[in-house]
Every structure is written in structure tokens, then in C-alpha cells.
ZALOVO-420069 format. One record per residue (C-alpha): residue in three letters; x, y, z. Coordinates in steps of 0.25 Angstrom, whole numbers, padded with zeros to 4 digits, always signed. Each point is the difference from the previous one (the first is absolute). Example, Ala and Ser with C-alpha at 12.3 -4.5 7.8 and 13.67 -1.06 7.14 Angstrom:
2
Ala+0049-0018+0031/Ser+0006+0014-0002/
This chain:
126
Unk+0958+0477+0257/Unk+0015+0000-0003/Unk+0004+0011+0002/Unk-0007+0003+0013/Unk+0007-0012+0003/Unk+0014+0006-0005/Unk-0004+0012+0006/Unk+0000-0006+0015/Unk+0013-0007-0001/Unk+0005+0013-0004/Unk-0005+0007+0011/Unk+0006-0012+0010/Unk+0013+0001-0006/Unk+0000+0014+0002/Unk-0005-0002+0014/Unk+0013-0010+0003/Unk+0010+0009-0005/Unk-0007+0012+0007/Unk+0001-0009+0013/Unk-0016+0002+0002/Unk-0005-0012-0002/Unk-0001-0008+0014/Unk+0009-0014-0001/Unk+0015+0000-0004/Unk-0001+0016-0003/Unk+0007+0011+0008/Unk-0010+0009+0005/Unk+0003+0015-0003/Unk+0000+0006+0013/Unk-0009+0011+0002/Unk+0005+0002+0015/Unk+0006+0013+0003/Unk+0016+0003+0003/Unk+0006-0005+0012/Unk+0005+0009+0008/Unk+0012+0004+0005/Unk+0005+0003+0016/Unk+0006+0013+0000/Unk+0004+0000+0015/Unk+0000-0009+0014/Unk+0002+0003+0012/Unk+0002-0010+0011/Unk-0006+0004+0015/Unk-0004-0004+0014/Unk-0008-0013-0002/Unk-0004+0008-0013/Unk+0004+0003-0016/Unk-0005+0010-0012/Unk+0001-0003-0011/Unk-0002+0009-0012/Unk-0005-0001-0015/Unk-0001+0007-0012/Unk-0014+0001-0006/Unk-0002-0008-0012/Unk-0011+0003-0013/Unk-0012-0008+0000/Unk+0002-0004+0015/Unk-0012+0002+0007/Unk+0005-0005+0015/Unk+0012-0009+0004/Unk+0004-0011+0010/Unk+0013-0001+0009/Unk+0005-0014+0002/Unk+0010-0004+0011/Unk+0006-0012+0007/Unk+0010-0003+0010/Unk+0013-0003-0007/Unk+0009+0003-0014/Unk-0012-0003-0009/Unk-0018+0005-0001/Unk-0008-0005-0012/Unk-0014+0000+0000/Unk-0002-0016+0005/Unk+0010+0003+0014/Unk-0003+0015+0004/Unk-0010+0007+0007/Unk-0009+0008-0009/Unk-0005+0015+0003/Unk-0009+0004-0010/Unk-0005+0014-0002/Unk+0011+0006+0003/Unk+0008+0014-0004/Unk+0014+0004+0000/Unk+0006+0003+0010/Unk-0006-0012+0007/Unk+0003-0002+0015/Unk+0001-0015+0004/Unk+0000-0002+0014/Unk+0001-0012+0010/Unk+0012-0004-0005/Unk+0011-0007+0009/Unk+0013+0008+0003/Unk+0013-0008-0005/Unk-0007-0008-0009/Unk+0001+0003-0016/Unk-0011+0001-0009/Unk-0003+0002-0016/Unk-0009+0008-0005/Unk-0006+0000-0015/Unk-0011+0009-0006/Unk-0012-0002-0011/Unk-0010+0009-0007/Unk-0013-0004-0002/Unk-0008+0004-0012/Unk-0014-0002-0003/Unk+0003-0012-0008/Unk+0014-0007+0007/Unk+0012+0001+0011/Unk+0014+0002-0006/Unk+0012-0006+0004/Unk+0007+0002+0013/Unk+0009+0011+0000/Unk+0014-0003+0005/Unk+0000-0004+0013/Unk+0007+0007+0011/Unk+0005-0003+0013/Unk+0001+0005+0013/Unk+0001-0002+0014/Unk-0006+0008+0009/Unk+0006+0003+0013/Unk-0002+0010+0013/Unk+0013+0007-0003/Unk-0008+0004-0015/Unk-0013+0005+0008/Unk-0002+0016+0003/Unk-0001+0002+0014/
């Protein structure tokens, strides 16, 4: 009885220091990379923007907001999406920052860094 005793303590402790074990641990994170935005080009009412594929990614989600900052509280979310992704709708004049995830089967990683752009009608193709 002891020792099964010991042995669970052991096998908590271990648990604590591996950040596994639910409260006041660290979890490890078994989400993929974040990706990186490779290129951004601002257009009429429009942006692209560009990522690098990551390992264990098995789709990824662009964020945007109006403004110098996107998290994934305040910006609009498009989820299933592949580089390059086409956001539209956008208004001319206005700058907006735009982040990436990857989705894996288990988790979402970080944003990437954010870029901004503002898209204007002189940018478009005619």
C-alpha cells in the first residue's frame, strides 16, 4: 500500500514539473508552429496576404482589424483558409492588421506577426 502510495506522488511530481498536470502546471503545447507572413500587398478595397506552410498544420485562420493591432478577441476571423488568401470588402484609406494561425488536429498557434496595410484604389489593378 506504500508504495503505490509513493508511487503516485512520484508520478504527480513528475506531472508538475513536465507542466501536465491540470492547475498550476504549464501545459506543453502540442499546437503546431506559427506561421510566418512572407508578403502583403495592399489593393483596391482588397489585401493578400501570404504565408509560409508550417509542419503539423492542418488548415489556418487569418485574423484582421481595422487599426495598428488584430488579436484573436478584436479581429474578424476567416477560418479555412490558404495562402495567398484574398480578403475583400475592405474600405480604401483605412489601415488594417492582419495575423495568421495554423490549425492542427489538436490546437491553434499563436498569431503570427501582425501586418498592416491600407488598401486604396491607386493599389488595385485596372
Amino acid at each position: 500500500m506504500l508504495k503505490s502510495q509513493i508511487a503516485v506522488v512520484v508520478l504527480i511530481v513528475v506531472l508538475e514539473i513536465m507542466g501536465c498536470a491540470g492547475s498550476g502546471g504549464n501545459p506543453v503545447s502540442l499546437g503546431p508552429d506559427v506561421p510566418v507572413i512572407s508578403n502583403a500587398m495592399a489593393g483596391d478595397g482588397s489585401a493578400t496576404i501570404v504565408w509560409d506552410p508550417v509542419s503539423g498544420a492542418i488548415s489556418y485562420n487569418l485574423y484582421y482589424a481595422a487599426g495598428p493591432t488584430v488579436d484573436k478577441l478584436n479581429g474578424a476571423e476567416l477560418t479555412y483558409v490558404t495562402s495567398p488568401q484574398i480578403v475583400t470588402g475592405l474600405t480604401n484609406g483605412i489601415q488594417y492588421t492582419f495575423a495568421v494561425s495554423a490549425v492542427s488536429a489538436r490546437d491553434e498557434s499563436l498569431l503570427s506577426h501582425g501586418v498592416t496595410l491600407t488598401p486604396n484604389r491607386s493599389n488595385g489593378f485596372f
